[in-house]
C-alpha positions as CSV (number, residue, x, y, z in Angstrom):
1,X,0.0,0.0,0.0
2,X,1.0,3.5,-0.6
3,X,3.0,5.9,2.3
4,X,1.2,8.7,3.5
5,X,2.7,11.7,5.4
6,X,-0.5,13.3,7.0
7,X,0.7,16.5,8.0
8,X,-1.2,18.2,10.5
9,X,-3.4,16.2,13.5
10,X,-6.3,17.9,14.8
11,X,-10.0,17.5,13.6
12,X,-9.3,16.8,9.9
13,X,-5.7,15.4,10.1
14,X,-7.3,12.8,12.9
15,X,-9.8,11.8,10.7
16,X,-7.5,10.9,7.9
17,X,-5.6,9.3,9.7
18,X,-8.1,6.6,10.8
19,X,-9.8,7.0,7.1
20,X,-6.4,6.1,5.8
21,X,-5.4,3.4,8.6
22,X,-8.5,1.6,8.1
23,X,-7.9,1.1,4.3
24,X,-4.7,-0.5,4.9
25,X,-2.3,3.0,4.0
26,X,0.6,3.3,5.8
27,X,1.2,6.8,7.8
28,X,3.4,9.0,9.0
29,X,2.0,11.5,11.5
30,X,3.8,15.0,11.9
31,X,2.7,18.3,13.1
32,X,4.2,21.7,13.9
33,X,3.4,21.4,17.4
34,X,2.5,18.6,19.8
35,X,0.3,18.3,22.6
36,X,-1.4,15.0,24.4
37,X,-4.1,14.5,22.5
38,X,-1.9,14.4,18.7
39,X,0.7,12.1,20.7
40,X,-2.6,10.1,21.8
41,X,-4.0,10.0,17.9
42,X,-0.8,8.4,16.6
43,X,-0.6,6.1,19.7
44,X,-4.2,5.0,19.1
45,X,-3.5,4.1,15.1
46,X,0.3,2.5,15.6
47,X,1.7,5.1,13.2
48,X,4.8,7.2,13.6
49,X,4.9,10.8,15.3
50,X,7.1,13.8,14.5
51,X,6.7,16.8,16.1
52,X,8.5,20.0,15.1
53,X,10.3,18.8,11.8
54,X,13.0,20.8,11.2
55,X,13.1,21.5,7.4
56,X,15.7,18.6,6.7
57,X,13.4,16.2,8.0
58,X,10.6,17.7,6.2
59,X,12.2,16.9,2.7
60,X,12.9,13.5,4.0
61,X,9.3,12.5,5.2
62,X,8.1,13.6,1.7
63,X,10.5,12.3,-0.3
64,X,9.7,8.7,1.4
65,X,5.7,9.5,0.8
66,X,3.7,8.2,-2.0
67,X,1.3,11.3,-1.3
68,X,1.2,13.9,0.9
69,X,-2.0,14.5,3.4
70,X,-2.2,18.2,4.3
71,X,-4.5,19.1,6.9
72,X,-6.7,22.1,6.1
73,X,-4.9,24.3,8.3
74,X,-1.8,23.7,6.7
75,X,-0.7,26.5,4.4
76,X,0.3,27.0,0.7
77,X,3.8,28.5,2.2
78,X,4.5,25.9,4.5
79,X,7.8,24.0,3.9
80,X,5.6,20.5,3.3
81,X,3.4,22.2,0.7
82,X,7.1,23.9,-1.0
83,X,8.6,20.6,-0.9
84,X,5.9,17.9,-1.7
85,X,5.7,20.7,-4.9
86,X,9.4,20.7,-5.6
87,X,9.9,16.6,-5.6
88,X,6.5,16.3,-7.7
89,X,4.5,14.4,-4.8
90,X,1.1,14.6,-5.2
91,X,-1.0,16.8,-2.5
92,X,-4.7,15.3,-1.2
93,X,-7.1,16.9,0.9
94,X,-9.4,14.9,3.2
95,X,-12.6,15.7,0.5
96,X,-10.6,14.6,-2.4
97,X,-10.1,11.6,-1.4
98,X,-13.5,10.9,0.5
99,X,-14.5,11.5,-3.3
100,X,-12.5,8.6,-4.8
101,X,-13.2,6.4,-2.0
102,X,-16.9,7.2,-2.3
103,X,-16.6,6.7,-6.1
104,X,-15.9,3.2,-5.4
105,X,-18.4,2.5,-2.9
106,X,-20.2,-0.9,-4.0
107,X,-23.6,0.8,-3.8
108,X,-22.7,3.0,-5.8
109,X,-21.7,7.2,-5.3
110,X,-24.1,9.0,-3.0
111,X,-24.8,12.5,-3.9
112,X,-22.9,15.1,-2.9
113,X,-23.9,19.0,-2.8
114,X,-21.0,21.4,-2.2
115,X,-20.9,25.6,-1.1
116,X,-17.9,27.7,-0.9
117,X,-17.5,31.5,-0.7
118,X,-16.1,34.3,1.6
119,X,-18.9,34.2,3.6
120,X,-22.2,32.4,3.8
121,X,-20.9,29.4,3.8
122,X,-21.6,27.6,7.0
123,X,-25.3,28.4,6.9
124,X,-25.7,28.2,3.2
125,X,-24.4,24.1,4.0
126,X,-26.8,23.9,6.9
127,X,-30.0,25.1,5.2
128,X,-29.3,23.0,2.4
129,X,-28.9,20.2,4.7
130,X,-32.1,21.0,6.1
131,X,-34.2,21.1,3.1
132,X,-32.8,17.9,2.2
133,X,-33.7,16.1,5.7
134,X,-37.1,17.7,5.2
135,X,-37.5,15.9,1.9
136,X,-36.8,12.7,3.6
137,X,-33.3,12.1,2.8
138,X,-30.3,11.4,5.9
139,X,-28.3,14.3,4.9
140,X,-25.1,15.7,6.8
141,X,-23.4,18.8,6.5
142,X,-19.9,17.9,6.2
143,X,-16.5,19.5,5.5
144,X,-15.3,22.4,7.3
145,X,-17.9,21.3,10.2
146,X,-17.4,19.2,12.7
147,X,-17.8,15.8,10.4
148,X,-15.1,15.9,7.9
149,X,-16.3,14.4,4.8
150,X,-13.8,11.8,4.6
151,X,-14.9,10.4,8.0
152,X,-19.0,11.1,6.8
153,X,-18.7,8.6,3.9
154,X,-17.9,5.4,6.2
155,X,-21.7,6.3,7.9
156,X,-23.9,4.0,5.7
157,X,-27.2,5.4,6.9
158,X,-26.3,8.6,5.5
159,X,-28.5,9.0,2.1
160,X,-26.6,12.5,0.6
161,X,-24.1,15.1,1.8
162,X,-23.4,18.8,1.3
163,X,-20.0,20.0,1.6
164,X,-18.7,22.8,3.0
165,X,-15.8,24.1,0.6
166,X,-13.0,26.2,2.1
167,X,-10.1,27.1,0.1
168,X,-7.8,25.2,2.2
169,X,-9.7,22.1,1.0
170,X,-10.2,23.4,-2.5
171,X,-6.3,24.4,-3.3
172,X,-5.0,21.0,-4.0
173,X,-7.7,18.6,-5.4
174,X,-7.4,16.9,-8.8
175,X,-11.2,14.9,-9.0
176,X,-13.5,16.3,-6.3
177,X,-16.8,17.3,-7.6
178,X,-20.5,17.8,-6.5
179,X,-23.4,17.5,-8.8
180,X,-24.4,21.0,-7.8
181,X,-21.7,23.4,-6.6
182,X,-22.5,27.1,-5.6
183,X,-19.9,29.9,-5.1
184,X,-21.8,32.7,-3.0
185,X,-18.9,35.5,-3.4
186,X,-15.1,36.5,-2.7
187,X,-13.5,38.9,-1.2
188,X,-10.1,39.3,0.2
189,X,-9.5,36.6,3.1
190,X,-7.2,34.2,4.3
191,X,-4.0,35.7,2.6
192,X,-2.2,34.4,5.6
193,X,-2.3,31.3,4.3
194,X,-2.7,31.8,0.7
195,X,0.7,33.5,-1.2
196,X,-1.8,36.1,-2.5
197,X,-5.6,36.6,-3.4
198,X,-5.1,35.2,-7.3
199,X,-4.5,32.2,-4.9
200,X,-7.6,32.2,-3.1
201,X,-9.6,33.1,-6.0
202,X,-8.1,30.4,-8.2
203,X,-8.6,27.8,-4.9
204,X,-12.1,28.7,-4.4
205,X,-12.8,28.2,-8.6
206,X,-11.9,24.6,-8.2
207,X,-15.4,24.1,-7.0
208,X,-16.7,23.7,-10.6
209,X,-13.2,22.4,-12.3
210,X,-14.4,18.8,-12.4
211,X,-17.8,19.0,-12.7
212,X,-19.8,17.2,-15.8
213,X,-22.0,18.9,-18.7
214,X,-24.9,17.3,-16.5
215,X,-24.1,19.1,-13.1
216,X,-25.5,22.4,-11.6
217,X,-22.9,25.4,-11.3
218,X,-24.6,28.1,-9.2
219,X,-22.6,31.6,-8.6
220,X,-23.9,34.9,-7.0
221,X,-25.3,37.4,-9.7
222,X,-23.7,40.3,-7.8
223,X,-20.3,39.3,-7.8
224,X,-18.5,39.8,-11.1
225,X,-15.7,37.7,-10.1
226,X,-18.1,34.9,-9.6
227,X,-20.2,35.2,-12.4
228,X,-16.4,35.5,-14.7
229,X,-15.7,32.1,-13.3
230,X,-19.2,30.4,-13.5
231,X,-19.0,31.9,-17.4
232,X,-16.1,29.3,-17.8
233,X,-18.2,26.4,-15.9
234,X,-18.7,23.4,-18.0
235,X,-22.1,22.5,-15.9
236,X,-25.5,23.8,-16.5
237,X,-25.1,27.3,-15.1
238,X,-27.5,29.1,-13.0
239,X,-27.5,32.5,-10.6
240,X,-29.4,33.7,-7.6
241,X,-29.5,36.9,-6.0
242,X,-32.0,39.5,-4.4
243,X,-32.8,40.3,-8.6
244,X,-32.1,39.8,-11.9
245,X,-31.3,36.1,-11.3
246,X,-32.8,32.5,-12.0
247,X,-33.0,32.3,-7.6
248,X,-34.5,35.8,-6.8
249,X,-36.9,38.1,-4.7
250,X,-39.8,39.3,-5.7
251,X,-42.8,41.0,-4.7
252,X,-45.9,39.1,-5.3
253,X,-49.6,40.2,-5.5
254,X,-50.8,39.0,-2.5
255,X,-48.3,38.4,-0.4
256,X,-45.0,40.6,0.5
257,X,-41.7,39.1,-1.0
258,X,-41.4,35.7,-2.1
259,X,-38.1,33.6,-3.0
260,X,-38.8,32.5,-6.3
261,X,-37.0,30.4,-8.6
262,X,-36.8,28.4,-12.0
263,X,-40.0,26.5,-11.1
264,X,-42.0,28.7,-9.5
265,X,-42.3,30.3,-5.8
266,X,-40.3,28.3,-2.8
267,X,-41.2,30.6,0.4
268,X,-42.7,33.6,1.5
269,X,-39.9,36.1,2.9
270,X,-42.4,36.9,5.9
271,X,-42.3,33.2,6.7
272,X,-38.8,33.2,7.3
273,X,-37.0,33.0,11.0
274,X,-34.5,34.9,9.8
275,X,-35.1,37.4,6.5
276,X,-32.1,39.7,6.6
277,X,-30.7,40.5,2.8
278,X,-27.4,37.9,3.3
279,X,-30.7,35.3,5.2
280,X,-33.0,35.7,1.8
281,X,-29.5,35.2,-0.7
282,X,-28.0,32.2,1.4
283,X,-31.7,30.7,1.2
284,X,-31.7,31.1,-2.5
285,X,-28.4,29.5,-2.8
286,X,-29.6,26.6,-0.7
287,X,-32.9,26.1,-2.8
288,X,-30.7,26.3,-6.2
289,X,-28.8,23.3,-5.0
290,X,-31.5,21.1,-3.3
291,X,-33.9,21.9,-6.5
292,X,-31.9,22.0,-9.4
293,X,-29.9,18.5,-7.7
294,X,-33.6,16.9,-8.1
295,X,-32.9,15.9,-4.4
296,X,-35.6,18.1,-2.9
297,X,-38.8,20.4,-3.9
298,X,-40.7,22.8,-2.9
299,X,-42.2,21.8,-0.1
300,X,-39.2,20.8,1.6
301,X,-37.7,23.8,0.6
302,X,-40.2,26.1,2.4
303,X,-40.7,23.8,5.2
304,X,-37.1,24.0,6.0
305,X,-36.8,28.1,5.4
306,X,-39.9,28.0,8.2
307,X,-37.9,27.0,10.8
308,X,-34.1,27.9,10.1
309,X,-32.6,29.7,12.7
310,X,-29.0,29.6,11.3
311,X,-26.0,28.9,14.1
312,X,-24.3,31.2,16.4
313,X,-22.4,33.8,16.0
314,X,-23.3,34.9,12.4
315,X,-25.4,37.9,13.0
316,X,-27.5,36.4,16.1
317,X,-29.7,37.7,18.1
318,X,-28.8,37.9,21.3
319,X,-30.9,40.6,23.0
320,X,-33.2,43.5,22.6
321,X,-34.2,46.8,25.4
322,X,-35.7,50.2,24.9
323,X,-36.1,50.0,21.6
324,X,-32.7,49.0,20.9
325,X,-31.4,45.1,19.0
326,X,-28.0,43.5,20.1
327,X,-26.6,41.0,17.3
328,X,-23.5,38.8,17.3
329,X,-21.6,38.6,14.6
330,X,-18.2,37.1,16.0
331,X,-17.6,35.1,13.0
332,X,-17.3,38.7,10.6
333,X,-13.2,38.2,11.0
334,X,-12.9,39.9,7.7
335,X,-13.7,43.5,6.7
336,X,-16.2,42.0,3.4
337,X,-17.9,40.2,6.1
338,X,-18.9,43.0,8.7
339,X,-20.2,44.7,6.0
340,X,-22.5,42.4,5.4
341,X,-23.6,43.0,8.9
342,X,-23.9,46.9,8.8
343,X,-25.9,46.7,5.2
344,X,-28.1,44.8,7.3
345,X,-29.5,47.7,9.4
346,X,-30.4,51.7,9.1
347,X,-28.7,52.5,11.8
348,X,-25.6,50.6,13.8
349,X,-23.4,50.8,16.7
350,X,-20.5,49.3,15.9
351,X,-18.0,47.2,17.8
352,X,-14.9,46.3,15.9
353,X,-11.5,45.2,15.7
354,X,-8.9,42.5,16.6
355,X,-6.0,40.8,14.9
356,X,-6.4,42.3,11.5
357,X,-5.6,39.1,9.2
358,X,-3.6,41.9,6.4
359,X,-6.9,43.0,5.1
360,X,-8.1,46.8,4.7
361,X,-9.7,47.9,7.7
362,X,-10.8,50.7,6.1
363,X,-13.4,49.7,3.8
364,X,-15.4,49.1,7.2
365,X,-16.4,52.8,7.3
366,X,-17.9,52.8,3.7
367,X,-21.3,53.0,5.0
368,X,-21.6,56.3,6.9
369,X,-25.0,57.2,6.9
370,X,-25.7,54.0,8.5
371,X,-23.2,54.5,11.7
372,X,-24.6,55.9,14.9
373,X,-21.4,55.1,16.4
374,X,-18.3,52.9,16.4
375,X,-16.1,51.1,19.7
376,X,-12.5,50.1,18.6
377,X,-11.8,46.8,20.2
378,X,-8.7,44.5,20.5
379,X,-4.9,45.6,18.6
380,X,-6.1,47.0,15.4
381,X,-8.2,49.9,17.5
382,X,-6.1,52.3,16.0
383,X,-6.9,51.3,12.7
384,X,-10.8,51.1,13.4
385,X,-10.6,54.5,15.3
386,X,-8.5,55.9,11.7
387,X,-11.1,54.8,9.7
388,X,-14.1,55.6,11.1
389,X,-12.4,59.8,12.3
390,X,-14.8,62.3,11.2
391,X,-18.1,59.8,9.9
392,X,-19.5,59.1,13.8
393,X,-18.7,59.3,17.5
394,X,-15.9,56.4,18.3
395,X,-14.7,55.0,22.1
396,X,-12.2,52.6,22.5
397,X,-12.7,49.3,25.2
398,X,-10.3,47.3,26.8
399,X,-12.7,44.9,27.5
400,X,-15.6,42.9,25.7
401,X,-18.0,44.4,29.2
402,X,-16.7,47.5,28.2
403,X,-17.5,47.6,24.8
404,X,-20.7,46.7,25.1
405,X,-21.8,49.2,27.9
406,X,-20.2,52.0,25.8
407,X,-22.4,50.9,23.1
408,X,-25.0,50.6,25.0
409,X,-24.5,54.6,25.6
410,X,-24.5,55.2,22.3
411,X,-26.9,53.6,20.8
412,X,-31.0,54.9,20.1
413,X,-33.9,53.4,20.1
414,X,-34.3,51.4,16.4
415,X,-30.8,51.2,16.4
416,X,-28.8,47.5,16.0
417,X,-26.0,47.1,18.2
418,X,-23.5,44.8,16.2
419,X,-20.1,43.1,17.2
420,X,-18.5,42.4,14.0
421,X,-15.3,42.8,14.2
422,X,-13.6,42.4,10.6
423,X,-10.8,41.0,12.5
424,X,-9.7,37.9,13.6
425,X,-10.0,36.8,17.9
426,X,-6.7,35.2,19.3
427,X,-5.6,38.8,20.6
428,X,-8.2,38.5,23.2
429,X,-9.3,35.4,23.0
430,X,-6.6,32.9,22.4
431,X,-7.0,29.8,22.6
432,X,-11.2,29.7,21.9
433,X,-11.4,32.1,19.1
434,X,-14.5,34.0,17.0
435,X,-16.7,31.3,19.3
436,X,-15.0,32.2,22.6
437,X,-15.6,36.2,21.6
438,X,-19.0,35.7,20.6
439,X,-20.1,34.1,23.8
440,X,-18.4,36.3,25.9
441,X,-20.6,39.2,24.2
442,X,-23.2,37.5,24.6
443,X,-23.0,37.1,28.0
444,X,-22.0,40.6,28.7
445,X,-25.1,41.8,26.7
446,X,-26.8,39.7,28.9
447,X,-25.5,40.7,32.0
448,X,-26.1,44.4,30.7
449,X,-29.6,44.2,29.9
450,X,-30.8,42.4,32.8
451,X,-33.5,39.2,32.9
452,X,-36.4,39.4,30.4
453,X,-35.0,41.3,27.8
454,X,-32.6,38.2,26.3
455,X,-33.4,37.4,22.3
456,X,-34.6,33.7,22.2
């Protein structure tokens, strides 16, 4: 059997591992730092352990490999990546080769649904995943979630599966496809791992690369860069948006807005938990691939857009008194994504900042007539208080309670009050991340607003 090097061992590099143990590979653990849990993985599997390579024993690891398993957290700059390039070693991400194994599955391939994008994509997989369990099916929304996909396809109870595409798992496969594949947008992210945003945009087009004539390519009608790539798609191509697309909005006669598509109306916007203008385009992105897949209809499609609540920490309600809305929107670590988050509302208190990931700060403060103030957060303060100087009144924190009981003096009645930061967490919030900062606003808007006025 082939030699593996599965480089990097935490959710995705464990699951390899056994994926790859259990089909008789032989592995070669290694990581760039160890703890007990990675020295408890290899134990567990009988495979060899190195932690720390130095470069040297990099080149020799690979060099010895068939193939090298990157973990998704692994970058394109890393010295594994450089030298698996350099002695022409193939690279293979945990959903490439889920795909070939699940090619070969003696039941045949079970469909398989896949979303990638800036942002959107977590609750784009989950709705999708939704409508397909209300049509019946055992769906699971694997990926970048907590089931990798190459640990999904040993579950043989599980009937279809929508992946959630990052461009960590994108960058090196050579055969994974989905029979319908949507691209909700780009913007500039992850160029910490990535050597530039050509990269990332290249990475995220491999969603389409390998689909068929009879497959579903679905890309944002608002994003040019999107709709460039899904020009070049070789599968049936559609578009949604809020208009002018196949997926769309529109008004109705009797009702308010509905989310229409190809084949007629799907939902009434009024029906929906959760109807802000990134909710009603996610939904539509969901319905394209569920419908156009021929895996769900309409009725499964509304029924699941009834009761959708979305998970945490992406624009959530977390609390509401005098007249005034508290969101959380920890997982906005980019500036593309908090401004999905101010577009959202008229008028906005603002907490922002963190461990800028290299990205323009500034473009946060292109909304001013929406900004009833701003509180600077976390290192890059200076850069938030910079680029909101002379558009609305700004404080700085020192502290998540502090944040939110200056924007609690700012703030109006009809006004949101939003933490989305634009920036990354592990200044404050080290070892737990966006999740770790979201609760802890959440629990000091809590604490701030007292008992009975806490958004269920």
């Amino acid at each position: 059997m082939p030699r593996v090097l599965v480089y990097g061992v935490a959710i995705a590099g464990t699951a390899t591992i056994r994926a790859l143990v259990q089909r008789g590979y032989i592995v070669v653990a290694a990581d760039d730092s160890v703890n007990d849990t990675k020295v408890a993985v290899a134990r567990e599997f009988g495979i060899e352990f190195i932690a720390s390579p130095d470069a040297a024993t990099i080149q020799r690891l690979v060099a010895n490999s068939d193939f090298v398993a990157p973990a998704p957290g692994v970058p394109e700059t890393h010295l594994v990546i450089l030298a698996a390039l350099a002695l022409g070693k193939p690279l293979r991400t945990e959903i490439d080769l889920a795909y070939e194994w699940e090619q070969q599955r003696s039941g045949g391939p079970r469909p398989m649904l896949a979303v990638t994008g800036t942002d959107g994509k977590t609750t784009t997989t989950l709705l999708a995943t939704d409508m397909l369990i209300a049509a019946g099916l055992n769906a699971a929304a694997v990926g970048n979630t907590d089931i990798p996909l190459i640990e999904a396809i040993d579950d043989p109870l599980l009937d279809a599966f929508v992946v959630e595409c990052t461009s960590f798992r994108l960058s090196w496969t050579t055969m994974f496809r989905a029979e319908a594949a949507a691209w909700l947008n780009l913007a500039p992210d992850h160029l910490n791992w990535h050597v530039d945003l050509a990269s990332y945009e290249a990475a995220k087009a491999r969603i389409w690369l390998h689909q068929r004539p009879d497959d579903v390519a679905i890309g944002f009608a608002n994003d040019p860069t999107v709709m460039r790539h899904l020009e070049g798609s070789c599968g049936r191509r559609l578009s949604f948006g809020l208009s002018g697309a196949d997926y769309r909005c529109e008004r109705l006669p009797v009702v308010g807005g509905a989310l229409v598509g190809p084949r007629g109306t799907l939902c009434s916007v009024d029906e929906m938990r959760r109807s802000l203008p990134h909710d009603i385009t996610n939904a539509l992105a969901a319905a394209a691939l569920v419908e156009q897949s021929g895996l769900a209809g309409t009725a499964a499609i509304a029924t699941a857009l009834r009761s959708f609540v979305g998970p945490p920490h992406r624009i959530e309600p977390v609390g509401q008194g005098d007249g005034v809305h508290w969101y959380n929107d920890s997982k906005a670590t980019t500036p593309h994504a908090a401004l999905t988050a101010i577009r959202a509302f008229n008028h906005v208190v603002l907490i922002a900042g963190g461990r800028n990931k290299g990205l323009d700060l500034a473009s946060l403060a292109t909304e001013p007539q929406r900004m009833r103030g701003v509180v600077a957060i976390g290192e890059s303060s200076d850069i938030i208080v910079n680029a909101f100087a002379g558009i609305c009144p700004i404080q700085r924190a020192t502290s998540m309670r502090e944040a939110v009981e200056i924007a609690g003096s700012m703030a109006r009645s009809g006004d949101a009050v939003v933490l989305s930061p634009g920036c990354a967490s592990f200044d404050w919030y080290p070892d737990g991340g966006y999740p770790a900062r979201g609760d802890d606003y959440r629990e000091c808007v809590h604490a701030y607003l007292g008992e009975g006025r806490v958004a269920q």
